[in-house]
ROTOR-550765 format. One record per atom (N, C-alpha, C, O): residue in one letter; x, y, z. Coordinates in pm, whole numbers, padded with zeros to 5 digits, always signed. Example, Ala and Ser with C-alpha at 12.3 -4.5 7.8 and 13.67 -1.06 7.14 Angstrom:
BEGIN
A+01319-00569+00780/A+01230-00450+00780/A+01320-00330+00780/A+01424-00332+00846/S+01285-00225+00708/S+01367-00106+00714/S+01290+00003+00787/S+01341+00114+00804/
//
This chain:
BEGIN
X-02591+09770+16054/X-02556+09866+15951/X-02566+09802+15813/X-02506+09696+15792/X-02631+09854+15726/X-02675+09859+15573/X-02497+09843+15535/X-02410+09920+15576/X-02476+09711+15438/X-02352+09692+15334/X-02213+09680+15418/X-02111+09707+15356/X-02201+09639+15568/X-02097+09636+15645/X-02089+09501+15619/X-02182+09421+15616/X-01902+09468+15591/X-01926+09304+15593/X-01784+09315+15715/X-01685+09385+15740/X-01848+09206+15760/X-01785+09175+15909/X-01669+09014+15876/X-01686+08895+15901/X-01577+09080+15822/X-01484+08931+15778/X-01439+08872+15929/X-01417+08752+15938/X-01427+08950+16037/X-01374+08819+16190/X-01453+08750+16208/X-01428+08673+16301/X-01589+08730+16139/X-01678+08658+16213/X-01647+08517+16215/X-01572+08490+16120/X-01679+08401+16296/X-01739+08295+16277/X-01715+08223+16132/X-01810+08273+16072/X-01653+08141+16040/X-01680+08125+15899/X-01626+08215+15842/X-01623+08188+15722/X-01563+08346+15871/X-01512+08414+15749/X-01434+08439+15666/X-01423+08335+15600/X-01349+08538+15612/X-01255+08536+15546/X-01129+08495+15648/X-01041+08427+15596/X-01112+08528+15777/X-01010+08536+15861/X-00950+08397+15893/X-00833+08359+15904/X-01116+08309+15907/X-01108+08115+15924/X-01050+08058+15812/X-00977+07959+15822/X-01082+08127+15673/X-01056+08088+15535/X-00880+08096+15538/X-00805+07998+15532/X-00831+08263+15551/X-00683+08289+15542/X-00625+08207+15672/X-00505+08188+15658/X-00683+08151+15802/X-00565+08082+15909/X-00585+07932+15842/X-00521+07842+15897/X-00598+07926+15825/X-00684+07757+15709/X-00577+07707+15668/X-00497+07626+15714/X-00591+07800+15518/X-00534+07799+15423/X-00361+07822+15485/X-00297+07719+15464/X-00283+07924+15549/X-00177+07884+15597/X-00088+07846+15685/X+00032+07874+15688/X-00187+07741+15801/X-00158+07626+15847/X-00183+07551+15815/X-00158+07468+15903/X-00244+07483+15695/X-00238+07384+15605/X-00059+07370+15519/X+00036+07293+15510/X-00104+07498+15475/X+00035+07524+15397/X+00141+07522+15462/X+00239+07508+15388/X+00169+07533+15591/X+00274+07549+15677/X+00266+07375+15762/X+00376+07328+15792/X+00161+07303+15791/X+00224+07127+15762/X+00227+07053+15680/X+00318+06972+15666/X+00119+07065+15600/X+00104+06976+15512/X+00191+06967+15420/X+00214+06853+15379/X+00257+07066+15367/X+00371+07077+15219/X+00475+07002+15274/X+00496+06891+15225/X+00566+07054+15392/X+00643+06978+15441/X+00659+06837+15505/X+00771+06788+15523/X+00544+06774+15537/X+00543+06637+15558/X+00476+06571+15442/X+00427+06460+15465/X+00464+06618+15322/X+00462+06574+15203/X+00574+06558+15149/X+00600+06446+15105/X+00658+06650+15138/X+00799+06647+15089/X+00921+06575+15138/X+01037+06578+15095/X+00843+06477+15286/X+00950+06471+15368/X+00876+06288+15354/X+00947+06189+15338/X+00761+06286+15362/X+00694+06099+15338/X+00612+06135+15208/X+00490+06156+15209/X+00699+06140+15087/X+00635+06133+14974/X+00501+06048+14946/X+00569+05945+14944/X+00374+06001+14924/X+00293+05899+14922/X+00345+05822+14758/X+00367+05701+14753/X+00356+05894+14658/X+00362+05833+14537/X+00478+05774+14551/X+00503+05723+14443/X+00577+05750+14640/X+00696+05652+14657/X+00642+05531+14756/X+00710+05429+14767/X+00560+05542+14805/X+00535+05441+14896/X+00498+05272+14819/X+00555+05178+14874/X+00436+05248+14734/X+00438+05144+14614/X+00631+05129+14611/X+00663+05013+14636/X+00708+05188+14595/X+00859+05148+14583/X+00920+05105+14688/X+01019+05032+14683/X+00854+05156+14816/X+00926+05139+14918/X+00857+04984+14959/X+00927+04896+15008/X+00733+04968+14935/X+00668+04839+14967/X+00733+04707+14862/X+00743+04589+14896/X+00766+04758+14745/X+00821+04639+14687/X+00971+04683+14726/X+01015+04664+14613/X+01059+04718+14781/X+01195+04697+14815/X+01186+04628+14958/X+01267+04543+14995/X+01068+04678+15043/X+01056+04572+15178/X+01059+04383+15142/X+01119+04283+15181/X+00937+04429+15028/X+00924+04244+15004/X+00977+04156+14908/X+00936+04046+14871/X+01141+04265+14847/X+01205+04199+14791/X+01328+04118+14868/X+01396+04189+14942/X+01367+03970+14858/X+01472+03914+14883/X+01562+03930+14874/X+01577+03902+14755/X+01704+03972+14928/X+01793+04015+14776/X+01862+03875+14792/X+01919+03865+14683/X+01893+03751+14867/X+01920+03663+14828/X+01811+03527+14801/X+01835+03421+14860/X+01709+03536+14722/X+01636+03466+14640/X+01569+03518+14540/X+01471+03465+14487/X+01624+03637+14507/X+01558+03715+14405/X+01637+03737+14317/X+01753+03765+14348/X+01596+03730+14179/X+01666+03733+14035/X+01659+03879+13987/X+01632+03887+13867/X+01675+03982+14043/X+01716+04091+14004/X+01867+04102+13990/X+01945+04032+14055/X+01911+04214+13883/X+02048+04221+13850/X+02095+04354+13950/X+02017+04424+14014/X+02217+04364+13945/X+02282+04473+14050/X+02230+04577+14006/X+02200+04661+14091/X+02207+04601+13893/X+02161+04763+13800/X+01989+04766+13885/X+01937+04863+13941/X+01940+04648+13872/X+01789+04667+13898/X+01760+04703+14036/X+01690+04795+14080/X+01839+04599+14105/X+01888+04609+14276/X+01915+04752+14325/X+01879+04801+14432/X+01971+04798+14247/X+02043+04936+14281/X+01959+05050+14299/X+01956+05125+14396/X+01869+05055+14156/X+01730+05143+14095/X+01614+05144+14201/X+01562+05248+14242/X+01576+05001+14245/X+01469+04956+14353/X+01524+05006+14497/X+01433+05043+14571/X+01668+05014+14556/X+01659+05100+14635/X+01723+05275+14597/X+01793+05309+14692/X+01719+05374+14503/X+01769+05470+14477/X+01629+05554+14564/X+01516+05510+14587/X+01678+05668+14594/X+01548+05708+14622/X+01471+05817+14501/X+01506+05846+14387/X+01381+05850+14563/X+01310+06001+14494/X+01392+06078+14439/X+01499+06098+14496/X+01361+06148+14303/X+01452+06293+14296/X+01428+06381+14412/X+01350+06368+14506/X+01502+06461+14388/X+01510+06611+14477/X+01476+06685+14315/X+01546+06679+14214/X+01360+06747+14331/X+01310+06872+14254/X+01342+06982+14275/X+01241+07030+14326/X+01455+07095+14270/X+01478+07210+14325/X+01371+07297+14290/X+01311+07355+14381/X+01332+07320+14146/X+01234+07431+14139/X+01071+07390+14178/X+00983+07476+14173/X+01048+07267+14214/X+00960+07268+14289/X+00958+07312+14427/X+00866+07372+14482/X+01063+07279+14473/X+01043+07327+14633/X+01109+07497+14624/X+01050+07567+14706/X+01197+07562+14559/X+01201+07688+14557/X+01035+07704+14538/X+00958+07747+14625/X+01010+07673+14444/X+00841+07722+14429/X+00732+07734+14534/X+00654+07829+14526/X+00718+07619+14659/X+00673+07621+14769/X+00697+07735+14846/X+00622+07829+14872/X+00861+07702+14893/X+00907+07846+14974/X+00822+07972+14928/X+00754+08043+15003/X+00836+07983+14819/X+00766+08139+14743/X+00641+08138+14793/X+00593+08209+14881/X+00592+08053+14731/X+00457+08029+14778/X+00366+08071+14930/X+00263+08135+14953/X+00463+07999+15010/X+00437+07988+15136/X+00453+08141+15187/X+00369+08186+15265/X+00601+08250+15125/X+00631+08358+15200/X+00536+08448+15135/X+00495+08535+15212/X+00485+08452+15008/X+00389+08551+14939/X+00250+08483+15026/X+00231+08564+15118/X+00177+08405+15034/X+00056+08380+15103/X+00032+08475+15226/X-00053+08561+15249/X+00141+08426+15298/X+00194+08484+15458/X+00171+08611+15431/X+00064+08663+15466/X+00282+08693+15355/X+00298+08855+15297/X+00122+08910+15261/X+00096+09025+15298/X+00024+08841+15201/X-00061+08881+15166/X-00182+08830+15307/X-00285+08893+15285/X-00193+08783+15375/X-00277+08761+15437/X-00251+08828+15586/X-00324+08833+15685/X-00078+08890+15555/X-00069+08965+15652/X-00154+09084+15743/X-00169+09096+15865/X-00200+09161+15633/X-00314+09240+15735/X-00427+09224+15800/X-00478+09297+15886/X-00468+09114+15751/X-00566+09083+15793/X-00581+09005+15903/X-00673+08994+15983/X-00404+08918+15887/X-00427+08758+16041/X-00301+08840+16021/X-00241+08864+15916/X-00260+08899+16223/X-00119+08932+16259/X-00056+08775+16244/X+00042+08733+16182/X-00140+08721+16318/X-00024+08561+16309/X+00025+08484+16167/X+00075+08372+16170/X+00007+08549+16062/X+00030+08514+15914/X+00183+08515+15882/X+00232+08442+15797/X+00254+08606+15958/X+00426+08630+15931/X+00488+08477+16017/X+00554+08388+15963/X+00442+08482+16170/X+00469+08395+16246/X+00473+08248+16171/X+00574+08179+16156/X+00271+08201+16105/X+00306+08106+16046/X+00390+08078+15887/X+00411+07971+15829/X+00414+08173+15860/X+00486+08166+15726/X+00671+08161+15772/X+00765+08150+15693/X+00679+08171+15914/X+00854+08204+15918/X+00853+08010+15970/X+00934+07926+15933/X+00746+07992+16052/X+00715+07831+16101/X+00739+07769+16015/X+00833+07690+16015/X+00634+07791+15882/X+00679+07681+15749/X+00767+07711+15673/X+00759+07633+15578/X+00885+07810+15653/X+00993+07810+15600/X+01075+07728+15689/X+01128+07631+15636/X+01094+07747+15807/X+01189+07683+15866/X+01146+07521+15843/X+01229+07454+15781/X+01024+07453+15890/X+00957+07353+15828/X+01004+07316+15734/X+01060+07207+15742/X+01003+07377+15621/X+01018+07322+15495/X+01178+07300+15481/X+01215+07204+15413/X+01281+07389+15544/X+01418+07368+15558/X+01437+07252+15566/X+01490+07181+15480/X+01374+07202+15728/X+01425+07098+15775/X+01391+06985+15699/X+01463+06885+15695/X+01317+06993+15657/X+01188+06882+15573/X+01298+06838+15438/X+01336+06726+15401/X+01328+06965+15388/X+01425+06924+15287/X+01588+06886+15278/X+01666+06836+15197/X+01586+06937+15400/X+01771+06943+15453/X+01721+06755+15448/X+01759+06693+15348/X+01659+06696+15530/X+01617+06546+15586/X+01618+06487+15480/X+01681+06383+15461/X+01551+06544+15400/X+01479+06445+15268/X+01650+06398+15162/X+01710+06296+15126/X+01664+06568+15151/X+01797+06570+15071/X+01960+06466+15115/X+02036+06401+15042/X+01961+06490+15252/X+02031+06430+15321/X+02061+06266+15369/X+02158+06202+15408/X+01906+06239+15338/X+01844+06096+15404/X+01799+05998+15278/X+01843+05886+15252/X+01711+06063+15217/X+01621+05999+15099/X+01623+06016+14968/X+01564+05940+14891/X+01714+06152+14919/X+01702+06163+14788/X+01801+06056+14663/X+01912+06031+14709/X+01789+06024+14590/X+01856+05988+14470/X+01993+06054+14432/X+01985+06177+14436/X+02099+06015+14402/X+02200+06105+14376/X+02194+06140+14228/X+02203+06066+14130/X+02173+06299+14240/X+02146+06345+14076/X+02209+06242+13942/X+02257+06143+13998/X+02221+06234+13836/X+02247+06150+13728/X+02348+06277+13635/X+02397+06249+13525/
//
C-alpha cells in the first residue's frame, strides 16, 4: 500500500521507544547508585594512609565525605522516566510496566545511595 508506514517493523519506531526506556529504566539508576565522576575520590581515599599521611582531620574528613544528594536532579529523573513511559504508552503496552520497574529502581537506588553514600547536607 502507497504512504502506509509500518512502525512494528524490524528497526522501527517501536525498537527506538523499548530502547530508549529500558535504557532509562537501568542505566539512570545504577548511575546514581556507582557515580563514575566519584570514582578518582574513592581511588585516592583507598591509597591514602591515614597513619603515614600528613593530611589534617578537616582534609581526612572531606577525602572520605561522600557525594551530594541532588534532590532536584533526581525528582527530575523520576519525571522524566514517568512522562517517557506515559507517552510511549500507546504505542509499547509494556511502557507503564517499564516505567513502574524504574521508579521503583530509582527508589531503591536512592533510598541506598542516600542511606549508604551521600554527604551529610552542610
Amino acid at each position: 500500500d502507497q504512504g502506509e508506514v509500518n512502525w512494528y517493523s524490524d528497526g522501527g519506531l517501536l525498537d527506538d521507544a523499548f530502547a530508549t526506556l529500558t535504557t532509562n529504566m537501568i542505566l539512570t539508576p545504577a548511575l546514581y547508585l556507582f557515580p563514575v565522576a566519584y570514582a578518582p575520590t574513592k581511588l585516592s581515599r583507598w591509597r591514602t594512609d591515614p597513619e603515614s599521611s600528613l593530611l589534617t582531620q578537616d582534609e581526612y574528613n572531606e577525602l572520605h565525605a561522600g557525594p551530594p544528594f541532588s534532590l532536584p536532579f533526581r525528582v527530575a529523573s523520576v519525571v522524566n522516566m514517568v512522562v517517557s513511559s506515559m507517552v510511549f504508552a500507546p504505542l509499547l503496552p509494556s511502557a507503564a510496566f517499564c516505567g513502574a520497574v524504574g521508579v521503583s529502581l530509582m527508589f531503591w537506588a536512592d533510598k541506598i545511595f542516600l542511606l549508604r553514600f551521600a554527604s551529610a547536607p552542610h
